[in-house]
C-alpha positions in Angstrom: 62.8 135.2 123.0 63.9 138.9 121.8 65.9 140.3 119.3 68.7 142.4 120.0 70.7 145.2 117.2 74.0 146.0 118.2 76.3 148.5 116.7 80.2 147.8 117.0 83.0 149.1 116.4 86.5 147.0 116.1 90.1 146.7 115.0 90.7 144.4 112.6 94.3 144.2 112.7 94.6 140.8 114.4 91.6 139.0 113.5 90.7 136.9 110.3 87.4 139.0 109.0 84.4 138.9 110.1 82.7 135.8 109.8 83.3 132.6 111.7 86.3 130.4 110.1 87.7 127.3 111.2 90.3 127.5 113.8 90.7 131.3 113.0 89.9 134.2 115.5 87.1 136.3 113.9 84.8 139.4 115.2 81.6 137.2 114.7 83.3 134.0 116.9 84.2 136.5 119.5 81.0 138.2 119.8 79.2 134.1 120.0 82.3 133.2 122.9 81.1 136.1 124.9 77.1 135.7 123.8 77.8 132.4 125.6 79.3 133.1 128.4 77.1 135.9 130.1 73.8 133.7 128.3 74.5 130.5 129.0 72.8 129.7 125.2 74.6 128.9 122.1 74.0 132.4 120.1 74.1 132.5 116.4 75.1 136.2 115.3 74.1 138.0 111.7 76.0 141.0 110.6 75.8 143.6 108.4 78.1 142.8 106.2 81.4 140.5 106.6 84.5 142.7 106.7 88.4 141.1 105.4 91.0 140.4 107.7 92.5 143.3 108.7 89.6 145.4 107.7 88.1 147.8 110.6 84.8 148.7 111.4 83.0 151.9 113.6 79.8 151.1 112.6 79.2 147.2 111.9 75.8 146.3 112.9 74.5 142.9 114.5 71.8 140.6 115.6 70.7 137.8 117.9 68.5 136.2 119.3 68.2 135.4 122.8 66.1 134.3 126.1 68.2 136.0 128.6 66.7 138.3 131.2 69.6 140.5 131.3 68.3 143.9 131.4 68.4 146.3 128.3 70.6 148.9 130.0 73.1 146.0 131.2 73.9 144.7 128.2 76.3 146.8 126.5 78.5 146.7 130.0 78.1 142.7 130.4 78.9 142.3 126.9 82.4 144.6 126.4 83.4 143.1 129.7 83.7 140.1 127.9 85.1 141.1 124.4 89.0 141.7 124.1 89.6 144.9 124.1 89.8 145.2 120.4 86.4 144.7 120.0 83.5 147.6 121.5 79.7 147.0 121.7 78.8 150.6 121.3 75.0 150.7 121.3 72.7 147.9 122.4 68.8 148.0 121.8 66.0 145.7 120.9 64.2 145.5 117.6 61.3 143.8 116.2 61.7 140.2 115.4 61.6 140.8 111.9 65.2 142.9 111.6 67.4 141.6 109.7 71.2 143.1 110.1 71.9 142.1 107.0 68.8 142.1 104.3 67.9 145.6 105.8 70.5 147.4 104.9 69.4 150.5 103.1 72.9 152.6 102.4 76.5 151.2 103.7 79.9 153.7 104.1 83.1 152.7 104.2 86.1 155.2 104.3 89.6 154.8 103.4 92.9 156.6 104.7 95.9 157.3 103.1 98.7 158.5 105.1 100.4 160.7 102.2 103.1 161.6 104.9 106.8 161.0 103.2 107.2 159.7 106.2 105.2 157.6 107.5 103.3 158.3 110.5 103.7 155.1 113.0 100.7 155.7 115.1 98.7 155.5 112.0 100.2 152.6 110.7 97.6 149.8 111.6 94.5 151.7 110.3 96.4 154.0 106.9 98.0 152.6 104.5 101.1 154.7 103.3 101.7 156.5 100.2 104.9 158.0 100.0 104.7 160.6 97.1 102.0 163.7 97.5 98.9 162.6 95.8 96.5 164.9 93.2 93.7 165.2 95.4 91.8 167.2 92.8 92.4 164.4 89.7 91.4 161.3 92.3 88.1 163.4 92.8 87.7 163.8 88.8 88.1 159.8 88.6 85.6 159.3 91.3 82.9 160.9 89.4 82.7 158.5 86.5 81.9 155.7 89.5 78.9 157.7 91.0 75.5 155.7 90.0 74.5 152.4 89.1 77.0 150.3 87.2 78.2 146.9 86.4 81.1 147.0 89.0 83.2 144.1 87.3 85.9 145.9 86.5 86.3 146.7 90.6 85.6 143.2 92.5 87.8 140.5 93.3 87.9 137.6 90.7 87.5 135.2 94.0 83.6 137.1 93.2 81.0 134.5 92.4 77.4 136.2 92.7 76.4 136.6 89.2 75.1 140.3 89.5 78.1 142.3 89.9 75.5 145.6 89.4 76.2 147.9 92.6 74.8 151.7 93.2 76.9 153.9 94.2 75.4 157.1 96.0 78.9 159.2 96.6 82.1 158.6 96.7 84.6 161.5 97.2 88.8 162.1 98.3 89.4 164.4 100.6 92.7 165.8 101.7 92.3 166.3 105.3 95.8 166.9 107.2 98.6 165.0 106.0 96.0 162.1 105.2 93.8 161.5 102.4 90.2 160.2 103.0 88.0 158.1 100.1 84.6 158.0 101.3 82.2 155.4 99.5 78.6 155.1 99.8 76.4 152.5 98.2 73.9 150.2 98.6 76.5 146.9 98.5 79.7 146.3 97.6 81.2 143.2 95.6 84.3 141.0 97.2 87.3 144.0 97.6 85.3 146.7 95.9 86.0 149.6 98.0 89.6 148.4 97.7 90.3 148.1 94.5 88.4 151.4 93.6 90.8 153.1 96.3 93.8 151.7 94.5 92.6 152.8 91.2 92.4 156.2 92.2 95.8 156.6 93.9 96.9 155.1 90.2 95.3 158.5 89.2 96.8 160.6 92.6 100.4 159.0 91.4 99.8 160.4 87.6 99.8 156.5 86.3 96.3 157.2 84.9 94.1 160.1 84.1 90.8 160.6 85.5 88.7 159.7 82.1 90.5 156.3 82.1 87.9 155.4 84.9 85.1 155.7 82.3 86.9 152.9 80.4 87.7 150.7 83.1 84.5 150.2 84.0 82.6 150.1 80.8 85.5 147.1 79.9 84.0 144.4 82.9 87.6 143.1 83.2 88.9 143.1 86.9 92.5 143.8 84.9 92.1 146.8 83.7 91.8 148.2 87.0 94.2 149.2 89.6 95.9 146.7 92.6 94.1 146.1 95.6 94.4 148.7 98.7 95.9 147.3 101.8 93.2 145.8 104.2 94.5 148.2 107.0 93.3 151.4 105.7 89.3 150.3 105.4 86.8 151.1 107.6 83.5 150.2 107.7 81.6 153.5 108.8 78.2 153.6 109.0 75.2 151.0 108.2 72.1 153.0 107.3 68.5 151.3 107.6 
């Protein structure tokens, strides 16, 4: 028996999240289908983190166990030959049998794009969500800073949130204007139930002049999800990079 990592990279568009759900196609149940058939073995699979339907990921990262003798460098070629083409195994290698996808993480990225076109940009359309009106770049930035460090994120997670310690780290999280779209990188060391989201859709509250940057102080000192801005469409997240 080994242990494999696998980093992978997929568009959530059509798929229900992440995690296994009953009768619903998900990334995990995918990735199990195609374990099986190349295996032979019924293959339970761990990930980094479980991403929302519609959600996207370029660097989700995986494990499993398994007695196959399918060689290392065959893997990643067996395996995307057997994954709809939404779905890329981009690196395949084996670890010590004490990884743990998930409990190892040390630092987790997710970006956010916002087409700001007044147009919208249709080949952009399933991973950007669309904001009409030009955004201030430079206030959104201003916001972001009051989020930086360890906090009580309350204010920021979904009430459907149930762990009890809502206290998240956040190591950066900037807005930058890059073309006609405008990026919000977050990096942390876990995020709570819509998170990322919901800080995204605060801070184009700010971009749109709705708020001012020092509100975000008061948001999150007040714990209360609704004080805070709506939830950011599912189709502009990625999740970027998994750091151990």
């Amino acid at each position: 028996m080994k242990r494999l990592r696998c980093v992978l990279a997929y568009d959530g568009t059509d798929f229900s999240g992440f995690q296994v759900q009953p009768d619903q196609v998900t990334v995990q149940g995918e990735i199990e289908a195609a374990l099986n058939r190349v295996t032979g073995e019924d293959i339970q699979v761990f990930g980094s983190g479980r991403t929302d339907a519609g959600v996207h990921a370029r660097g989700q990262v995986i494990h499993f166990d398994t007695s196959s003798n399918i060689p290392m460098d065959k893997w990643r070629f067996v395996l995307n030959n057997q994954l709809p083409d939404s779905i890329v195994i981009r690196t395949v290698e084996e670890v010590d049998a004490s990884f743990h996808a998930r409990f190892d993480v040390q630092v987790k990225e997710y970006r956010y794009c916002i087409d700001n076109n007044p147009v919208a940009n249709v080949f952009r359309h399933r991973y950007a969500d669309h904001v009409r009106f030009p955004l201030d770049v430079d206030a959104m930035q201003q916001a972001a800073h009051y989020l930086v460090g360890e906090h009580d994120f309350t204010s920021f997670c979904s009430a459907k949130t149930f762990v009890e310690d809502k206290v998240r780290t956040v190591y950066g999280l900037t807005v930058e204007k890059i073309g006609d779209e405008v990026w919000v990188t977050c990096r942390g060391n876990g995020f709570l139930y819509n998170m990322v989201r919901i800080i995204v859709g605060t801070l184009v509250e700010v971009g749109q002049g709705k708020r001012s940057p020092a509100e975000l102080k008061v948001i999150l000192a007040a714990c209360d999800r609704e004080k805070a801005g709506k939830t950011a469409p599912a189709k502009g997240l990625t999740m970027w990079e998994v750091v151990y």
